[in-house]
N, C-alpha and C positions, 0 to 999 in steps of 0.2 A: 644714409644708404649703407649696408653692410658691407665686408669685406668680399664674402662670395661674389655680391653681383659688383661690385667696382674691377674685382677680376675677371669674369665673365664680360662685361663691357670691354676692356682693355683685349681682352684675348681675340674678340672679335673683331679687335682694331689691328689683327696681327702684330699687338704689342707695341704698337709705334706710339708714341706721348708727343707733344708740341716740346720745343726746345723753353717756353716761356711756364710753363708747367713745375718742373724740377729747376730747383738751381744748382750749379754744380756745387758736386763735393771735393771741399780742399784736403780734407784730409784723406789718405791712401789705407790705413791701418789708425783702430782705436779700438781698446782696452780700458774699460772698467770694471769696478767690482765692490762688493759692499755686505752687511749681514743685515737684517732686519732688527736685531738688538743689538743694543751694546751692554746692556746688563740681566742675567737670568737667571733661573734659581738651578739650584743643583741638578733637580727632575727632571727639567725642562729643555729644550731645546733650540739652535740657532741654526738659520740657514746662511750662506754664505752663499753669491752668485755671482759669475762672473760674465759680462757680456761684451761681445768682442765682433767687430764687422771689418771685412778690408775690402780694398777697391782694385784690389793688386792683381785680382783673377786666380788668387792661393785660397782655399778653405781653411778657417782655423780648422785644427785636430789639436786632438791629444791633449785634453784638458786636466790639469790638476789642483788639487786646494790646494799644495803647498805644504810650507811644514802646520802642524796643529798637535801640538802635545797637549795632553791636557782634554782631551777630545778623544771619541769617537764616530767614526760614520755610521750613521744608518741609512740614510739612501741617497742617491745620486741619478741624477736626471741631465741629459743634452738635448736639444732642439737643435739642430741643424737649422738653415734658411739659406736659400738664392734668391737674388734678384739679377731682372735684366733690365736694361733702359738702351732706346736707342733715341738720340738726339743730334739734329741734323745730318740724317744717317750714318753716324757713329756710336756704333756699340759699347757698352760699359754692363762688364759682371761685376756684381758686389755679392760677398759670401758673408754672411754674419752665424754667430753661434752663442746660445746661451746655458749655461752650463749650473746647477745648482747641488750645494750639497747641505744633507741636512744633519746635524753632529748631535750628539751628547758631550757636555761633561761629565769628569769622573773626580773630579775634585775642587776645593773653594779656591778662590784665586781669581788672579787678572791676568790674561795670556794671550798672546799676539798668532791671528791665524793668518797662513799668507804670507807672502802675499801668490794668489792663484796665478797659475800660468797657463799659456795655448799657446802650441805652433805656429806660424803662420809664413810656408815657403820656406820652411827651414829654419825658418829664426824664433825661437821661444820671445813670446812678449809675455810682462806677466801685467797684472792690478797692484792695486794698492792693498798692502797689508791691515789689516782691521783687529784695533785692540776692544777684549772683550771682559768683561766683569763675570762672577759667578758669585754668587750668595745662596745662603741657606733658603729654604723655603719658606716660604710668602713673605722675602724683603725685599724682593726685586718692585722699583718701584711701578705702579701701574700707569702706564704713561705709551700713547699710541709707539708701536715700530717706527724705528726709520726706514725710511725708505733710499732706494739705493738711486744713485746720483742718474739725472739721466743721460740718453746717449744723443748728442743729434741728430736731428734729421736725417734720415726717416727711421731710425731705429729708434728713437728716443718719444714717441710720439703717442707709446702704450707704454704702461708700467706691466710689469712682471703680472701672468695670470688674469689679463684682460684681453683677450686673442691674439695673435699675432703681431710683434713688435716690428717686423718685417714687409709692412704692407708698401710697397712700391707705388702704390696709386691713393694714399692717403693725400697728396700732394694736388692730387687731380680734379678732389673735389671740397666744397666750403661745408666744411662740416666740425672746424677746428675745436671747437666748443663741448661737441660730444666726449663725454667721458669713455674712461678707460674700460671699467668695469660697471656692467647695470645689474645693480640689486633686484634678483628678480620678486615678481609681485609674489608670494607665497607664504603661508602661515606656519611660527617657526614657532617653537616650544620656550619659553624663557628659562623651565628647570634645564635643560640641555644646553643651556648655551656656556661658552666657553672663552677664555680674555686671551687666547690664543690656540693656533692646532700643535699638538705633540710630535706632529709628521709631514712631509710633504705629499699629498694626494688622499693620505688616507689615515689612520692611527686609532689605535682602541683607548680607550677612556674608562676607568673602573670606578663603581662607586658604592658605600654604604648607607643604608639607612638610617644608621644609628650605629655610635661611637661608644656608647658606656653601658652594659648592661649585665644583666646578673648571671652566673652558672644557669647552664640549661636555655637560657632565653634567646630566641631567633632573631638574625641578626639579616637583613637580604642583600646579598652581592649581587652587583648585577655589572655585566661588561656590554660595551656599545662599541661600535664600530663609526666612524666619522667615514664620510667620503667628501673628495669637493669634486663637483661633477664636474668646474673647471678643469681640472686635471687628473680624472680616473686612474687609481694605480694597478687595477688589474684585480681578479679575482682574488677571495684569499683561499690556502689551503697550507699543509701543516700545521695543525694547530695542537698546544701543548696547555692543557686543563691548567687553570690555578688551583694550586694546592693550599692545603689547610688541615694540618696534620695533627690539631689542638681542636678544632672541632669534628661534628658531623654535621655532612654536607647531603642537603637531599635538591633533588631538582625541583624547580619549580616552572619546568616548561615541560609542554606534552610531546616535546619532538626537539634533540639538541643539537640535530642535522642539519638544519634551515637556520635560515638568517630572520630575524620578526623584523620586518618594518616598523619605525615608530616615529616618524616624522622629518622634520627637518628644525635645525639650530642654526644662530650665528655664533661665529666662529671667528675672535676677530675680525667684527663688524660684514665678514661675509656668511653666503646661507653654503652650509652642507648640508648631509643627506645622512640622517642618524639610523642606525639598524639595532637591534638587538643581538649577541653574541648567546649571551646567555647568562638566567638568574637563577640562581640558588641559595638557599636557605641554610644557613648556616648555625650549628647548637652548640657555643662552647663548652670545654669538659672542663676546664678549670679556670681559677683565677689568675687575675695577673694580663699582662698587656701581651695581648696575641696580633699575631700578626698571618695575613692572608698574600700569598705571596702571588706574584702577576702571571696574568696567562700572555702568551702569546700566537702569535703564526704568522704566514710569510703570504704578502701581496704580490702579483705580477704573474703575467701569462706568458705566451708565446713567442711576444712583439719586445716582451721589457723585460729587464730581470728584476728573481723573485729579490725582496728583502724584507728581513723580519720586522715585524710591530709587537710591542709589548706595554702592558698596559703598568697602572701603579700598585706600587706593594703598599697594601692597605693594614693600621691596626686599629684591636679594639680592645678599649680598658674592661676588665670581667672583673666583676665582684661577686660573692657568697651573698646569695639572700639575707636578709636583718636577723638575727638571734630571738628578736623580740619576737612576741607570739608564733615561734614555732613549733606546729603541736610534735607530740611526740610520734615515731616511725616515720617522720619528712626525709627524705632520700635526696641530700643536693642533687641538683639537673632536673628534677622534677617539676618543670615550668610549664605552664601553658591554663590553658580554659577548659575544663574537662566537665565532662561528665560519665555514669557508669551505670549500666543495667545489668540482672540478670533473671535468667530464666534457669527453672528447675522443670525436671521430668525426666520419669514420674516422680510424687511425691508420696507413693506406699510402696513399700516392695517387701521381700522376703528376706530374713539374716541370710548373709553371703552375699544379698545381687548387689548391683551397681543402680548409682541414677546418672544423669549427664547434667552436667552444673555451664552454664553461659553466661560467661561475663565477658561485657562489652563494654571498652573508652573510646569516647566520641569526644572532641575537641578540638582547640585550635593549637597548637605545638606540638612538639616528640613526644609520643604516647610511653607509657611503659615497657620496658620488654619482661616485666614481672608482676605479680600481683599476692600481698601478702595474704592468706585462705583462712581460715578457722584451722585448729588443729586440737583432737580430741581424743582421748581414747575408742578405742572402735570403729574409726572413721579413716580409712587411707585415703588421700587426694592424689591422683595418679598424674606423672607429667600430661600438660594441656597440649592442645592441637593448638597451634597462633594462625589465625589469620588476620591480613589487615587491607586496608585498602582508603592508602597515602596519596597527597598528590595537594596542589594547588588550593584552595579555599578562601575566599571571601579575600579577592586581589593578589597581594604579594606573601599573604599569610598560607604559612604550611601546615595541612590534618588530615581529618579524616576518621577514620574508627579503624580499632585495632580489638579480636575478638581471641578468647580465649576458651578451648573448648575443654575442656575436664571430664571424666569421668573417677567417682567418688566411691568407693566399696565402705557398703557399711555392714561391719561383721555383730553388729550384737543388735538384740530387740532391744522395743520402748520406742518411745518419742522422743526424737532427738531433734535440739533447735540448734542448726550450723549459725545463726546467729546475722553475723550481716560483714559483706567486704569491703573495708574503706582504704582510700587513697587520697593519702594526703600532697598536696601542690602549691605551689606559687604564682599565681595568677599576676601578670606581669601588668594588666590594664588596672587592675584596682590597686598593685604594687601592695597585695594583703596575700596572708595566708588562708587557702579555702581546703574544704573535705568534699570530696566526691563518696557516695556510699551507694550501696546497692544490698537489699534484705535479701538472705536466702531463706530464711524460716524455719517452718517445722518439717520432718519426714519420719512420716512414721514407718517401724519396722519393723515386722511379722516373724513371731518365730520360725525356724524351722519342720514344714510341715510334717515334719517321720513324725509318729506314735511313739510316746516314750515305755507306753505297758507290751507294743509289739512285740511278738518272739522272733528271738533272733536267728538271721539268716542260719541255716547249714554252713557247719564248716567245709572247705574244701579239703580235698583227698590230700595229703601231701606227698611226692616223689610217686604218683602210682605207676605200679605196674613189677612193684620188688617182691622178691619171692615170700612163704611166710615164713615167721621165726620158727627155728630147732629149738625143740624143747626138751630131747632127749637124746643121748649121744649113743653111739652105736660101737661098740668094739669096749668093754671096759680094757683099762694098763693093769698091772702088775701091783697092789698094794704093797707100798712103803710108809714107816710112821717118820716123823720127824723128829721125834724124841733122839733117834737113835744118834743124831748126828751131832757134831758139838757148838758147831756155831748157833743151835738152836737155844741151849743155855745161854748162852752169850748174848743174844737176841732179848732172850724173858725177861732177861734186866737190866740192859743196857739201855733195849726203848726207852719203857717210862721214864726213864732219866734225862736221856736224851730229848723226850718230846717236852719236858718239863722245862728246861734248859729255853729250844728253840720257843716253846707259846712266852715264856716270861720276854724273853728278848726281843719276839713280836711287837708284844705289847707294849715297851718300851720305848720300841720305832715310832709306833701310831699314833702313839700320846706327845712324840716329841713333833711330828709332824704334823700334827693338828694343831698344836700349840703353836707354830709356825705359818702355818697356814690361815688362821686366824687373825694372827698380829698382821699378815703378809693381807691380807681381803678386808678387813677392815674399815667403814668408812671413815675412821681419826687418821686411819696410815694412809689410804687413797688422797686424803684432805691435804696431811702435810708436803707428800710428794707432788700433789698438783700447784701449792704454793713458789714449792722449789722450781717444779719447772715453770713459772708464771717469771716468778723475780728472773731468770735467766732467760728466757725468751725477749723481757725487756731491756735485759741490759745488753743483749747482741745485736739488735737494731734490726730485725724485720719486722715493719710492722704488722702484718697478717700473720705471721707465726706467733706473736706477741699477744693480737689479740684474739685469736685460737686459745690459748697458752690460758689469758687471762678468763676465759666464758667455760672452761674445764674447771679451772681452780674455786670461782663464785659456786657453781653447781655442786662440787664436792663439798666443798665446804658449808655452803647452806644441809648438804642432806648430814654431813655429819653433826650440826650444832643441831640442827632442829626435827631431825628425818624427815625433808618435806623434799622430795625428787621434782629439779624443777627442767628436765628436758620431758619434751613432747605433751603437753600442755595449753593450755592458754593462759595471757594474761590475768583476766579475772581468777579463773580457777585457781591458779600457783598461788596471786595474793591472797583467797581467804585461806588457803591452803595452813600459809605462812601466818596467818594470823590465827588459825585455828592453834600451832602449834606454840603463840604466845608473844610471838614478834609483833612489837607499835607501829603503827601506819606509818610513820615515816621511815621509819625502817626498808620497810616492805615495798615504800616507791622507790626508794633511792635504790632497792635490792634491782627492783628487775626496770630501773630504767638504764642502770650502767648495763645491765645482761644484753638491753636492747639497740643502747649504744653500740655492744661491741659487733653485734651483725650488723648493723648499717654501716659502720664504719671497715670492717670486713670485706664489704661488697661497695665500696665507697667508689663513683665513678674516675674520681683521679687516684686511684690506690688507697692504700692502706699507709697509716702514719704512726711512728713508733712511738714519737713523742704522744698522739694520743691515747696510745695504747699503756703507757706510765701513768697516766693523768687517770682513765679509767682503772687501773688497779688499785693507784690512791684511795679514789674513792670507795671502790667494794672492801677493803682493810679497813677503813674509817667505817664502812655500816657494820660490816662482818663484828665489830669490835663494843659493838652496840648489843651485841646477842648474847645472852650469857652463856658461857659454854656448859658442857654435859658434866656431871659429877665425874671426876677422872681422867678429862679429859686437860690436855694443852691448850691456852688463851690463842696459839697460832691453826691448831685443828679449825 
């Protein structure tokens, strides 16, 4: 029979009991107290409880844990309780109180909490002091709680967290058998369950999917909230996001206002009531042991006060993709399951118009926020429109498609093949290197419809409306000769002299400054100056300024050894370009794979690195020195 109706029966007995019912209590005042471990890991947490009943007709108050260095509180709970009994119509109050506090440590060690104290009529009584162990994480050995010593009769009759320890009419009836706490019948999750709770009522719990994985690849955080219905701690609210300032974090819930049910767990060997917080998808940016730092917020309403819950700071080991088969233009972070379309239209147009170029990544991980195009003479590629539309996909995986809208001006006729856009990636399931590609084709392009034998427009009027020219002056002056005067002799022969003088000295100028101007424009002089500034950009230590520095100096210096201009181009093209002018295949890879190194490594998602920007200069000097130079020229041109 429950507690409600043994109290209910009693109350309608106006609370009278048989004197053979209860036996009396000898004791006036008792004080206990205990933790539920004696050893636990740094993370982890210890409660400490103190329970205390007097017969005195005083209520404990004013409970305290005592000393506890070495500790934190995180939350603190009291029960009050009265009882009345009257026995052979003599009255007896008995007040009990149980009082719990749940700690953290903050350092390894064995340290004594306690011993707890409570008033009772003025006189502090306290428990016994309770020594505690801390160890590092997962040495604490796995071995049940103790449990805390009990009280007698009738407070001792339920353990902690099995309804009321204070049942006055447990005595009254044969039922001593029945346990404290009933596991109820209900279907519990095994991945959720837990070899103890982090809190007393409630506590969040964070976890990862996955501990070791590469640049770019999804990693899903997910936070859960614990309740024990046994003892609700109250709504939550203030809540502070975990952060992760080494990744990008996208959601992977459609609402992050609500709480998601998601079953129930045992919880040291009891069932709670598991929720969902919230999961996200996490892309690291670089290598190296990251770490995801804990979210929190604060339980308790109206009736209780709030206190905070915080979950575990999580990390994850990141490595760079394998060196081995990685094709060239791979962009570390570039991870996931992809694929790419696009669409052209129109495909004829007129010299000057535009077409509208669509490319579309469809997959499973963090899409591009770039796409490398064809680049051609005649052809401008105009910044894209992006749109994308991200979100949850096939469980806990994050995608979607992400659309790239372009329009492309193409200024000269003929047929022109844009060729095809590929995207190269790390596909994390086959743990291989894949190519996503998409054809753009041919477009053909229609001269300009003007007539070239048309006559040409009328010129327009210029300034009209001015008066016309005088062509004949009105009033003749006074005829005088020039002869007459002296400075005109002076004039006759001094000019020619004079202009003799000034045209040679001209000339002088011109020739010296074209001479100048020459050595100064130069592709040998452009070449050495952009070497100069390469070697000093690497030895200052910015790597972006460095490898700027270094993708100036390759360019100058290829067009001075070979006259082959290798910005705005394509790959194919520059190579035969470069082999037209006499440079050997290897040459000509190693030329424009360091060129392509140095943009990728330019726009490199953890930055720019100096030291690689040395390592590539190395090597364009080592090809560059393969080329034979020009008749005249410097071995460093």
């Amino acid at each position: 029979m429950s507690a409600p109706v043994r109290i209910a029966l009693a109350s309608a007995a106006s609370l009278v009991t048989l004197s053979l019912a209860l036996p009396a209590r000898a004791q006036a005042t008792t004080v206990r107290s205990g933790v539920d471990a004696e050893t636990i890991e740094i993370d982890g947490t210890v409660t400490l409880t103190l329970q205390a009943q007097s017969s005195t007709g005083n209520a404990p108050e004013d409970p305290s844990p005592g000393p506890h260095a070495g500790f934190t509180v995180l939350d603190f709970t009291q029960a009050p309780t009265q009882m009345l009994t009257i026995i052979n119509g003599r009255r007896s109050d008995q007040h009990g109180l149980v009082a719990t506090w749940v700690l953290r440590p903050s350092k390894l060690g064995t340290f004594t909490l306690g011993p707890p104290t409570v008033t009772i009529g003025g006189v502090k009584h306290g428990g016994r002091p309770a020594r505690v162990t801390v160890v590092p994480h997962g040495k604490a050995p796995r071995a049940p709680a103790r449990g805390l010593p009990q009280l007698p009769p009738p407070f001792g009759r339920a353990p902690l967290g099995g309804g009321s320890p204070f049942d006055p009419f447990k005595a009254l009836f044969d039922d001593d058998d029945v346990p404290a706490y009933r596991q109820p019948d209900v279907e519990t999750d095994p991945s959720l369950a837990l070899d103890a709770p982090r809190g007393h009522g409630a506590f969040l719990h964070a976890t990862l999917d996955r501990k070791r994985v590469v640049v770019g690849e999804q990693v899903t955080h997910t936070v859960y909230l614990y309740t024990d219905p046994q003892a609700p701690a109250g709504s939550p609210h203030d809540v502070h996001e975990a952060t992760a300032k080494d990744f990008v974090k996208r959601s992977l819930e459609a609402d992050d206002t609500h709480l998601t049910g998601v079953g129930n767990a045992l919880v040291g060997g009891r069932v709670w009531t598991v929720q969902r917080v919230r999961r996200n998808a996490l892309f690291p940016l670089k290598a190296g042991r990251l770490s995801v730092e804990p979210m929190s917020l604060a339980v308790g309403g109206r009736r209780m006060p709030s206190s905070k819950r915080e979950s575990e700071m999580l990390e994850v080991d990141v490595t760079e993709p394998p060196v081995t088969g990685r094709p060239p233009g791979y962009v570390i972070g570039d991870v996931g399951s992809f694929a790419l379309d696009a669409t052209v239209d129109p495909r004829e147009i007129e010299e000057g118009g535009a077409i509208g170029v669509t490319l579309e990544v469809r997959g499973l991980g963090n899409p591009p926020h770039k796409l490398d195009v064809p680049v051609m003479p005649g052809v401008e590629w105009l910044e894209p429109q992006i749109r994308e539309k991200l979100g949850a996909a096939q469980g806990d995986r994050f995608g979607g498609t992400r659309t790239f809208a372009y329009v492309v001006r193409m200024q000269r006729p003929g047929t022109i093949d844009l060729g095809a856009v590929t995207f190269p990636h790390f596909d994390p399931q086959t743990r291989m290197y894949a190519m996503a590609r998409a054809s753009i084709g041919k477009i053909v392009v229609r001269p300009s419809g003007r007539d070239a034998g048309a006559e040409p427009e009328p010129a327009t009027e210029v300034l009209a409306g001015l008066p016309e020219p005088r062509r004949i002056l009105e009033g003749a002056r006074e005829r005088s000769f020039v002869a007459d005067r002296g400075v005109f002799w002076a004039g006759l022969f001094g000019a020619p002299l004079a202009a003799f003088g000034v045209i040679g000295a001209s000339g002088a100028l011109r020739r010296a400054a074209a001479k100048r101007k020459d050595k100064a424009t130069s592709p040998e002089t452009d070449a050495k100056a952009r070497m100069r500034e390469a070697q000093k950009a690497c030895d200052e230590g910015d790597g972006a300024a460095a490898l700027g520095a270094v993708t100036r100096a390759l360019e100058a210096s290829v067009l001075a050894r070979t006259g082959v201009n290798l910005r705005g181009g394509s790959a194919e093209a520059m190579g035969a370009e470069l082999r037209d002018a006499g440079v050997d295949d290897a040459t000509v890879t190693e030329l424009l794979e360091v060129r392509r190194a140095c943009e990728d490594a330019r726009y490199a998602p953890d930055g720019a690195d100096v030291k690689a920007a040395r390592a590539l200069f190395e090597r364009f000097r080592a090809a560059l020195a393969k080329i034979p130079a020009r008749r005249g020229q410097d071995a460093d041109a």
